[in-house]
TIDRENPA-472189 format. One record per residue: x, y, z of N, C-alpha, C in turn. Coordinates in steps of 0.1 Angstrom, whole numbers, plus 5000, padded with zeros to 4 digits. Example, Ala and Ser with C-alpha at 12.3 -4.5 7.8 and 13.67 -1.06 7.14 Angstrom:
<rs>
R  n_east  n_north  n_up  ca_east  ca_north  ca_up  c_east  c_north  c_up
R    5132     4943  5078     5123      4955   5078    5132     4967  5078
R    5128     4978  5071     5137      4989   5071    5129     5000  5079
</rs>
This chain:
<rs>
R  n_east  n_north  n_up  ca_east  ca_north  ca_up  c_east  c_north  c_up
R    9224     0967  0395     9215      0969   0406    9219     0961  0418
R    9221     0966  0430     9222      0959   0445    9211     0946  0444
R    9219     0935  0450     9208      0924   0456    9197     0929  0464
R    9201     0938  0469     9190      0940   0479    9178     0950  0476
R    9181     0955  0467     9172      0962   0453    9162     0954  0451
R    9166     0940  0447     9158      0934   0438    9147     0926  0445
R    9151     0930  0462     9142      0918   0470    9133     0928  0484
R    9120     0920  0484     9104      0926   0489    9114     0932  0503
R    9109     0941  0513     9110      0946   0526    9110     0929  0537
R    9122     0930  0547     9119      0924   0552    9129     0908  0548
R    9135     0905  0540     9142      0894   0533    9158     0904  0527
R    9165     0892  0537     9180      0897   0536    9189     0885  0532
R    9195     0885  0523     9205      0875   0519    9223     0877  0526
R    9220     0868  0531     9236      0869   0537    9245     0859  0529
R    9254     0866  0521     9262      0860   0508    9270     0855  0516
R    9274     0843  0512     9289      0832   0519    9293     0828  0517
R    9296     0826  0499     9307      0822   0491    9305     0809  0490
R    9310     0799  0492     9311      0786   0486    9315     0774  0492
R    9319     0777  0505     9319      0763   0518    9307     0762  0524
R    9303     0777  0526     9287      0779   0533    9277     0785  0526
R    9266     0776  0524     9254      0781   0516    9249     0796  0521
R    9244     0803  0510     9238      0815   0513    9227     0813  0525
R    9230     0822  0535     9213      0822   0543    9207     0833  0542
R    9195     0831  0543     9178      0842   0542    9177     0846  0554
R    9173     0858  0559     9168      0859   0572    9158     0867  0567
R    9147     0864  0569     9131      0865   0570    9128     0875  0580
R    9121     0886  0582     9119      0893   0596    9108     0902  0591
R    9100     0907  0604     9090      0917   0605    9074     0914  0602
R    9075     0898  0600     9063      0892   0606    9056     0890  0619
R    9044     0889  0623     9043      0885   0637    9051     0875  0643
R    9054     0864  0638     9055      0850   0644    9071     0854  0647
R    9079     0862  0640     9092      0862   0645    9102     0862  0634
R    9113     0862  0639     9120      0859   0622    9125     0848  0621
R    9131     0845  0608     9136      0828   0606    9145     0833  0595
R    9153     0819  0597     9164      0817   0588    9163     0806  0578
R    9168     0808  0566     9168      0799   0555    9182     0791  0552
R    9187     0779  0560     9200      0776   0558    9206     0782  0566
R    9217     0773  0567     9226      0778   0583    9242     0779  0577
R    9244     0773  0562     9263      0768   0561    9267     0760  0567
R    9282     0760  0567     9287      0747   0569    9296     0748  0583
R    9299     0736  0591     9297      0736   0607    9310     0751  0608
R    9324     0743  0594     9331      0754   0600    9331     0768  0605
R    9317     0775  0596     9314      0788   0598    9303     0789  0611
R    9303     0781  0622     9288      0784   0625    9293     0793  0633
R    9300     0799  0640     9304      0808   0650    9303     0824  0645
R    9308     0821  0627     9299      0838   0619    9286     0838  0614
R    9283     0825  0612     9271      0825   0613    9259     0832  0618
R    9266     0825  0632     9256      0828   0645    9256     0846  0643
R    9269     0850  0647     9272      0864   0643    9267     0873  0637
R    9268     0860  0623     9259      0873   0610    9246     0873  0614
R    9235     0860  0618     9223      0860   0622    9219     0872  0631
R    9228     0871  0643     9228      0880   0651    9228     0898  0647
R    9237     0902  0643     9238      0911   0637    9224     0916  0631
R    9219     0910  0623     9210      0911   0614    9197     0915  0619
R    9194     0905  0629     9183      0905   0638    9182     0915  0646
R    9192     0922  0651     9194      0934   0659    9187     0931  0672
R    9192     0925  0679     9186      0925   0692    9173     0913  0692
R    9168     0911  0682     9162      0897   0677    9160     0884  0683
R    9156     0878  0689     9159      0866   0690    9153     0854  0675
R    9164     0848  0671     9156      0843   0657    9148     0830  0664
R    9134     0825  0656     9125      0818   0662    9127     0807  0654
R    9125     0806  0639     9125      0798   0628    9140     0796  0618
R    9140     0779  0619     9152      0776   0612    9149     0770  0600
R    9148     0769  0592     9143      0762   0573    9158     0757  0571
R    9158     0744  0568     9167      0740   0558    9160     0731  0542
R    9165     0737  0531     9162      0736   0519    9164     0722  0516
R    9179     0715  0518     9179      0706   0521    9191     0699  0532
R    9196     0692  0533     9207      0687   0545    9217     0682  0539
R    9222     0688  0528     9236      0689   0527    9244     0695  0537
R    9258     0690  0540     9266      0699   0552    9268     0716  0549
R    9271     0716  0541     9268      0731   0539    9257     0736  0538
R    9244     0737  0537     9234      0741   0542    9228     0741  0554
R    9231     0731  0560     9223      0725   0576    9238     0724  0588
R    9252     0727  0582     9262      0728   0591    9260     0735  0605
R    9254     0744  0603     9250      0755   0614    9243     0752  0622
R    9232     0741  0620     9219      0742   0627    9221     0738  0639
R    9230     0732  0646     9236      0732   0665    9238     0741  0666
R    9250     0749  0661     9251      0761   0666    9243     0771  0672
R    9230     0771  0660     9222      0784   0664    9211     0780  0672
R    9209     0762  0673     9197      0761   0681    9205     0759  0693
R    9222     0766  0698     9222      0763   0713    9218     0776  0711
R    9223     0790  0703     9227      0801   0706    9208     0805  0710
R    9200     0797  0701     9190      0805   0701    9179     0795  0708
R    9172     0790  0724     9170      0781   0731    9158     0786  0725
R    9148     0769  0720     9136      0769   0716    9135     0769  0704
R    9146     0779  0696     9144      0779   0682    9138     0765  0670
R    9125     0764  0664     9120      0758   0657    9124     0755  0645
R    9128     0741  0642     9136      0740   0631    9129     0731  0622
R    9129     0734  0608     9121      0725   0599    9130     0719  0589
R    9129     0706  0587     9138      0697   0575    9125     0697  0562
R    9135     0694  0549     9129      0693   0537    9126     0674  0544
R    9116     0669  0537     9110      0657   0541    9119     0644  0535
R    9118     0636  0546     9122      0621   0529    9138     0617  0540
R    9143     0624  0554     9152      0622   0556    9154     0625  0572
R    9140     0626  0577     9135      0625   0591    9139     0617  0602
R    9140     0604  0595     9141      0594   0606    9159     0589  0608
R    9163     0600  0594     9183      0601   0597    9186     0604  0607
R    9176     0617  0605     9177      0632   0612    9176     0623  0630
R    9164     0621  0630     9159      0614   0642    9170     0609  0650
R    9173     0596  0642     9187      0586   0646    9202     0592  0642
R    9200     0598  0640     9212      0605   0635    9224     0593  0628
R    9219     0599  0616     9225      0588   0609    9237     0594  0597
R    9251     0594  0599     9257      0604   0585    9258     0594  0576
R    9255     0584  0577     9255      0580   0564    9249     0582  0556
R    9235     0581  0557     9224      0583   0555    9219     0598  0546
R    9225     0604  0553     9225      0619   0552    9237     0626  0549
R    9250     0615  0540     9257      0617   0534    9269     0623  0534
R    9272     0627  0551     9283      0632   0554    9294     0623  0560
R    9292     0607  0559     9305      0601   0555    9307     0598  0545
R    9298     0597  0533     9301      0593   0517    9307     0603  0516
R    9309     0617  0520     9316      0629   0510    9328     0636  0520
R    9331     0627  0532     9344      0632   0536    9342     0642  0543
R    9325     0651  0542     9325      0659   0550    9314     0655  0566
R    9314     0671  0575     9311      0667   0589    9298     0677  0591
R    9289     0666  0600     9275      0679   0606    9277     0677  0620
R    9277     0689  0624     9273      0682   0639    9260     0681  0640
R    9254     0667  0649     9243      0665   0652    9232     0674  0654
R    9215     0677  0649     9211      0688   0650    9197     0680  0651
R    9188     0686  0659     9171      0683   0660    9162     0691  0649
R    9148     0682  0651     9142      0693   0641    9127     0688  0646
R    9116     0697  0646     9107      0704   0651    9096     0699  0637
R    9096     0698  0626     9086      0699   0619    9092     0700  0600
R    9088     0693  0595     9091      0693   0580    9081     0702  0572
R    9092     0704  0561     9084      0715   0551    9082     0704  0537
R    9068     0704  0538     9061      0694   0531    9057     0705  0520
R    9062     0699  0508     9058      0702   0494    9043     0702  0495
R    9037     0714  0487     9022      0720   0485    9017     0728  0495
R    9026     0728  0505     9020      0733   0519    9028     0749  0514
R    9020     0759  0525     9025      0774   0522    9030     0776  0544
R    9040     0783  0542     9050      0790   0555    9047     0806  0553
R    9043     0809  0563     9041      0826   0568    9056     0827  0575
R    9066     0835  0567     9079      0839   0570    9081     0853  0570
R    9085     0859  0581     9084      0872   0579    9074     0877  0574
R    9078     0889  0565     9062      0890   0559    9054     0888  0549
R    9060     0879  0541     9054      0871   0529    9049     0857  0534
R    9045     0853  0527     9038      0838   0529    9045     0829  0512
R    9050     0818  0522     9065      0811   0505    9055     0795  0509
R    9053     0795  0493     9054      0782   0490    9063     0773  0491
R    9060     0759  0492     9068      0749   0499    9066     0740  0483
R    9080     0737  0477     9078      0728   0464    9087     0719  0462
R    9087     0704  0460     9096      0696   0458    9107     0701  0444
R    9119     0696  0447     9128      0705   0440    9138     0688  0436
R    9135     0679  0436     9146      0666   0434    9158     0669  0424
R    9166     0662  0424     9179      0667   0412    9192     0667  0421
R    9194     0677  0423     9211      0677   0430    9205     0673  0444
R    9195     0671  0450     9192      0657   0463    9182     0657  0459
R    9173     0648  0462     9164      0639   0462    9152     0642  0470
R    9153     0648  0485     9150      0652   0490    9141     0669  0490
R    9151     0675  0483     9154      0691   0485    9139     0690  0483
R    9134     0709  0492     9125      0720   0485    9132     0730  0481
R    9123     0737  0474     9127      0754   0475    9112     0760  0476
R    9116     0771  0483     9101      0783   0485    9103     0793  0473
R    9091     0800  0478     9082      0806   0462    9074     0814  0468
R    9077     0828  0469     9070      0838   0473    9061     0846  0463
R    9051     0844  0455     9041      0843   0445    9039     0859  0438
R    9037     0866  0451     9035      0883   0451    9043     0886  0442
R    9055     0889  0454     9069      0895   0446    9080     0886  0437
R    9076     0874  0437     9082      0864   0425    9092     0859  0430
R    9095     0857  0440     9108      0856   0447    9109     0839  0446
R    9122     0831  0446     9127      0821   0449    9141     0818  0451
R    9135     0812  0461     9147      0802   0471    9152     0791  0465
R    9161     0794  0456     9162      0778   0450    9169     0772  0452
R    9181     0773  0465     9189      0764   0468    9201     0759  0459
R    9205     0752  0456     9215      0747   0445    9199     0739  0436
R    9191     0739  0435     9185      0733   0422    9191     0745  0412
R    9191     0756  0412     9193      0770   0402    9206     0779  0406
R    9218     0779  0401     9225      0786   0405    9225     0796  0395
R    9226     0817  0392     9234      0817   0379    9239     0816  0368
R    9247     0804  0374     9256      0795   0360    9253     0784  0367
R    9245     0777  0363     9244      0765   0363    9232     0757  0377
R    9238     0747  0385     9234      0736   0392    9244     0734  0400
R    9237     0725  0411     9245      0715   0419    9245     0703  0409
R    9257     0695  0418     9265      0683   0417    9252     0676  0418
R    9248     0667  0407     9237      0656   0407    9237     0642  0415
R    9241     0646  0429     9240      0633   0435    9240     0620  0438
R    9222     0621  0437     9221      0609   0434    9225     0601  0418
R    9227     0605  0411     9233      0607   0401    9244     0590  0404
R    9251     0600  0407     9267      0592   0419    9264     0579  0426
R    9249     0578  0429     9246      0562   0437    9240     0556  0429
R    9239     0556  0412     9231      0547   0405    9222     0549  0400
R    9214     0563  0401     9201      0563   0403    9202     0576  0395
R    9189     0570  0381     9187      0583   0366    9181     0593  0374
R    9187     0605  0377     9185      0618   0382    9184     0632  0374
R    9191     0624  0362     9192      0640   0354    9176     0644  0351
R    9167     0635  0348     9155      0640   0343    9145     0645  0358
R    9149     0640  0370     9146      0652   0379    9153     0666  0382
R    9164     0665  0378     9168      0683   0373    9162     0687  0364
R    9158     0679  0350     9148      0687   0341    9134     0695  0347
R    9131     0683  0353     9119      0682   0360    9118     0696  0366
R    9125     0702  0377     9132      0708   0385    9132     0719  0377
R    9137     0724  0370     9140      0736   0358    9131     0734  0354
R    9122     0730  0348     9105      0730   0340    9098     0739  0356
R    9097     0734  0364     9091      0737   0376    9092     0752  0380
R    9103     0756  0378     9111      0767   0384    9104     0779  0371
R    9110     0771  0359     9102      0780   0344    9089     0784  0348
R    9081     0774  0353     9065      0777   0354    9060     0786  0363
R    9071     0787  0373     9068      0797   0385    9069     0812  0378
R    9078     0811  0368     9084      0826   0367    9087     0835  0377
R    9096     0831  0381     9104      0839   0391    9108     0854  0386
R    9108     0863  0394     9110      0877   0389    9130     0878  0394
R    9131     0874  0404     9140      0873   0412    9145     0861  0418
R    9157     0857  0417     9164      0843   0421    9174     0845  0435
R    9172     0841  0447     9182      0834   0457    9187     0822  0454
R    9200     0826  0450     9201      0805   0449    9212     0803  0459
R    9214     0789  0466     9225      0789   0477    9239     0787  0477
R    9244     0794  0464     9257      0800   0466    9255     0812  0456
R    9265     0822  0455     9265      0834   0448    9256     0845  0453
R    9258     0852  0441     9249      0867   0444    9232     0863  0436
R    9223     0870  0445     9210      0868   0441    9210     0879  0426
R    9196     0873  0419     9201      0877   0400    9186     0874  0395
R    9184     0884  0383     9171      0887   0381    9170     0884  0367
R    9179     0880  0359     9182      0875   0346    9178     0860  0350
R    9163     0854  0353     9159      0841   0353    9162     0835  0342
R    9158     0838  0327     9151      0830   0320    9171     0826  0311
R    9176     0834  0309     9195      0834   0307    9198     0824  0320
R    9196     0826  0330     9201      0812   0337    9196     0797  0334
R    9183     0800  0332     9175      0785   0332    9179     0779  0323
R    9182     0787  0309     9189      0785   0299    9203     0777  0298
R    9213     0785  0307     9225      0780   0309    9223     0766  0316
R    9213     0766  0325     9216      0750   0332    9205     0741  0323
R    9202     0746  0319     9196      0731   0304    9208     0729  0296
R    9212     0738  0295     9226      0734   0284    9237     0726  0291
R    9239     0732  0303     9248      0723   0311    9241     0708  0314
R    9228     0705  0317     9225      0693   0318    9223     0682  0305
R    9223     0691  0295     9220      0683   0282    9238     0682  0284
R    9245     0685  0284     9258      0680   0281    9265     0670  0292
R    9257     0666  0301     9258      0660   0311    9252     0648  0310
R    9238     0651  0300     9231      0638   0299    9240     0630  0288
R    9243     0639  0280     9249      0633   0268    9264     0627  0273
R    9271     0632  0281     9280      0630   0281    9283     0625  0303
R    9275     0617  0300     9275      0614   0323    9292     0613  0327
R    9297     0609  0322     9308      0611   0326    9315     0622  0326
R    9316     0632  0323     9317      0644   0324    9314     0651  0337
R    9299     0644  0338     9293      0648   0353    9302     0641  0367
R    9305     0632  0364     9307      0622   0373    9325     0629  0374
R    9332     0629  0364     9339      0634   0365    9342     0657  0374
R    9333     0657  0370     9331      0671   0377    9327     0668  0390
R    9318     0662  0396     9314      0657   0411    9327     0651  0418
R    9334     0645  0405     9349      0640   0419    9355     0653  0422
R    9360     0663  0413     9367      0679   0415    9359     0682  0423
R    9348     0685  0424     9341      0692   0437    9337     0688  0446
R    9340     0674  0448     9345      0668   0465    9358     0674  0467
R    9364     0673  0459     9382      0675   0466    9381     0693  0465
R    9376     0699  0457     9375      0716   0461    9367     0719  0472
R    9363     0715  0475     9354      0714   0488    9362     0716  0502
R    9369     0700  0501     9383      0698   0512    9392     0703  0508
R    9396     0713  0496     9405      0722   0497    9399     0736  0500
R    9390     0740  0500     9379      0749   0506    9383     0752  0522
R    9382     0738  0525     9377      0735   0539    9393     0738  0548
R    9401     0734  0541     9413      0732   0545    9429     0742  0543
R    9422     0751  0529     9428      0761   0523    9440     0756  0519
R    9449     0751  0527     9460      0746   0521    9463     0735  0529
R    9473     0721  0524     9473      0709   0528    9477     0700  0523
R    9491     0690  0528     9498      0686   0526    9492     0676  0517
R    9499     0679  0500     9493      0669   0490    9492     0650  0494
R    9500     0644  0502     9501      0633   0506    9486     0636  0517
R    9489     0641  0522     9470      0643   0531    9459     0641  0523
R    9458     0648  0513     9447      0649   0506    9443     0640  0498
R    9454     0635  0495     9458      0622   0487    9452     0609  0494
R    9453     0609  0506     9448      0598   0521    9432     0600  0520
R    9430     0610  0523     9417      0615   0527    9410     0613  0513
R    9410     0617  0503     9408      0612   0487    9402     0598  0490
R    9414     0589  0492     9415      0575   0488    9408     0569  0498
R    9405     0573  0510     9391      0571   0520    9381     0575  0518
R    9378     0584  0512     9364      0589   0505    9354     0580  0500
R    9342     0574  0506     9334      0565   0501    9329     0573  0486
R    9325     0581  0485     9321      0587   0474    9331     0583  0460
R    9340     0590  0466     9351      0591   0454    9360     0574  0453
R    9355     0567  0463     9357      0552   0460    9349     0546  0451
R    9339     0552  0456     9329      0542   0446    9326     0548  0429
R    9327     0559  0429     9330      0565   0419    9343     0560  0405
R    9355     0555  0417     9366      0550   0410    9363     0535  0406
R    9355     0527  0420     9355      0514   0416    9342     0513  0404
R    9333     0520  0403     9326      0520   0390    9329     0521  0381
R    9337     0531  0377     9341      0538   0364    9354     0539  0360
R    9359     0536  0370     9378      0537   0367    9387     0529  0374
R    9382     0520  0376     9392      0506   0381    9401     0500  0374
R    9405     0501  0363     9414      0499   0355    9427     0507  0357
R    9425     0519  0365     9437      0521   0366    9437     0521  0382
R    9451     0527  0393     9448      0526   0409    9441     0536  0414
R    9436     0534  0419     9427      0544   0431    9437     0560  0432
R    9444     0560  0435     9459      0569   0434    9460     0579  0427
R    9463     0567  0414     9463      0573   0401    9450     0585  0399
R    9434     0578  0396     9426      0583   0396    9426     0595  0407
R    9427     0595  0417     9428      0611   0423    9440     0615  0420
R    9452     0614  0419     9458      0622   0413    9456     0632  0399
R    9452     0623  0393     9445      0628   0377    9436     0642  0381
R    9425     0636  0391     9416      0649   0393    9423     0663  0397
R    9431     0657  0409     9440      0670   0415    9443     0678  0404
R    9451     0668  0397     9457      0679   0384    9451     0687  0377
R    9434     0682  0373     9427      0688   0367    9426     0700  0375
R    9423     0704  0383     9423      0713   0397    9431     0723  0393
R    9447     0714  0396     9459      0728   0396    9453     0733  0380
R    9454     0726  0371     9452      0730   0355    9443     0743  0351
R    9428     0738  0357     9419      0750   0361    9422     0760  0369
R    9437     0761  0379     9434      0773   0388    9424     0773  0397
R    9420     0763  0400     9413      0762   0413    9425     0758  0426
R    9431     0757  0426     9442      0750   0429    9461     0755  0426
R    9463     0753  0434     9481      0752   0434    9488     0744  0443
R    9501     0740  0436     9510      0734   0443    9520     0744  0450
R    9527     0742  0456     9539      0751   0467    9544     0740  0475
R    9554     0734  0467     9562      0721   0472    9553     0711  0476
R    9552     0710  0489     9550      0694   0490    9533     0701  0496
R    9527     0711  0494     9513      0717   0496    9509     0717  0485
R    9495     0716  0488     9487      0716   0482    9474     0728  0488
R    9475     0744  0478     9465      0758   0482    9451     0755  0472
R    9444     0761  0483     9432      0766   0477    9434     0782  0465
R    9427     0778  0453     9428      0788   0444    9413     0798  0444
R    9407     0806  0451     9396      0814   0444    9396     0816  0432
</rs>
């Protein structure tokens, strides 16, 4: 069955692969239409495009971000120059980053990646309900792969927005996880939450939207039980997906570059100086890379270093 089969009049998923989170465009309510997630800055210019497109002549009114990861919230300059006035809401707990504009904070120097600076109008406060297009979506704390995150919950038609708390196969990268802090039992948490909604239908923010709920929730308990049992595993999987990210970002790239940029990585420093200091910093991302080419995420071509789909 088509994604678009499975979802109420009025809610459009614009699929974007895996640098840029999926976005929602919402339409055919009074208030106007709105967007769910913007991707990541490199795409804001198709972004804007796809939004456009979509809207047909539209002007979009409403911006939602689930949470402020750079690939979720990358966009949001772009489309509040393209779209003057447009109203933009942040998940709560990260306001006064937002405010001061702070990337540390908001974690786009810990991960090597970039936001451009963006405003915001109003937070989407867990228990509260949003009239979006033409449904009305619950607002629910989602903690786990950030701390912060929501996801919406459209009750009628069963619909959720789960952001990376729920992918298909699996989850996001458990974050806070990475700064010290016991997280995995707010992904439980998180998956218990999601179960109790019974979702008929899942958007999550990468992949194709999927109606086989209760087979996914399944797979990411299983993945997190082997994560609890085994954290290093995790921690080791969160360094590969910083560096596929910047090979994402970069497509192909001189292995001595990546190797630099690696070894500056506060994330993937601190990562090494906790857990793997016994051998050099070097070493340790080299090790990963390899894991990379091994999996086929990845190839070498002399002194490059390609992105593998």
């Amino acid at each position: 069955m088509r994604s678009d089969a499975l979802l109420p009049n009025g809610v459009q998923v614009l699929e974007r692969g895996w640098l840029s989170s999926n976005n929602i465009v919402l339409t055919g309510g009074d208030e106007g239409p709105a967007l769910v997630d913007s991707g990541y800055y490199l795409h804001s210019a198709q972004t804007v495009a796809l939004v456009d497109q979509a809207l047909q002549g539209q002007a979009l009114r409403f911006l939602l971000n689930t949470h402020l990861h750079s690939d979720h919230c990358g966009g949001n300059a772009a489309l509040q120059a393209a779209y003057p006035g447009l109203h933009t809401s942040i998940a709560p707990g990260q306001a006064a980053a937002v405010r001061n504009w702070c990337p540390q904070t908001l974690s786009y120097t810990p991960t090597g990646q970039h936001c451009p600076p963006f405003t915001y109008d109003s937070l989407l406060a867990p228990g509260q309900e949003r009239r979006l297009g033409l449904q009305t979506w619950q607002i629910h704390a989602a903690p786990g792969h950030d701390t912060h995150a929501v996801l919406l919950f459209e009750p009628v038609h069963r619909v959720l927005i789960s952001a990376d708390a729920l992918w298909e196969n699996g989850f996001g990268v458990v974050f806070p996880e990475l700064d010290g802090q016991d997280a995995f039992d707010s992904v439980a948490a998180t998956l218990d939450l999601i179960d109790a909604l019974q979702p008929a239908v899942v958007i999550p923010g990468h992949g194709k939207v999927f109606s086989d709920v209760p087979q996914a929730l399944a797979r990411a308990r299983k993945r997190l039980d082997y994560f609890v049992q085994q954290p290093a595993r995790h921690r080791n999987y969160a360094g590969k997906v910083l560096l596929k990210f910047r090979l994402l970002e970069l497509q192909q790239v001189p292995s001595a570059d990546l190797l630099d940029w690696a070894c500056a990585t506060p994330y993937l420093q601190a990562l090494w100086q906790r857990f793997h200091a016994d051998q050099p910093l070097q070493a340790y991302v080299l090790d990963l890379l390899e894991q990379l080419v091994q999996a086929g995420a990845a190839a070498r071509q002399g002194a490059l270093l390609v992105n593998q789909d």
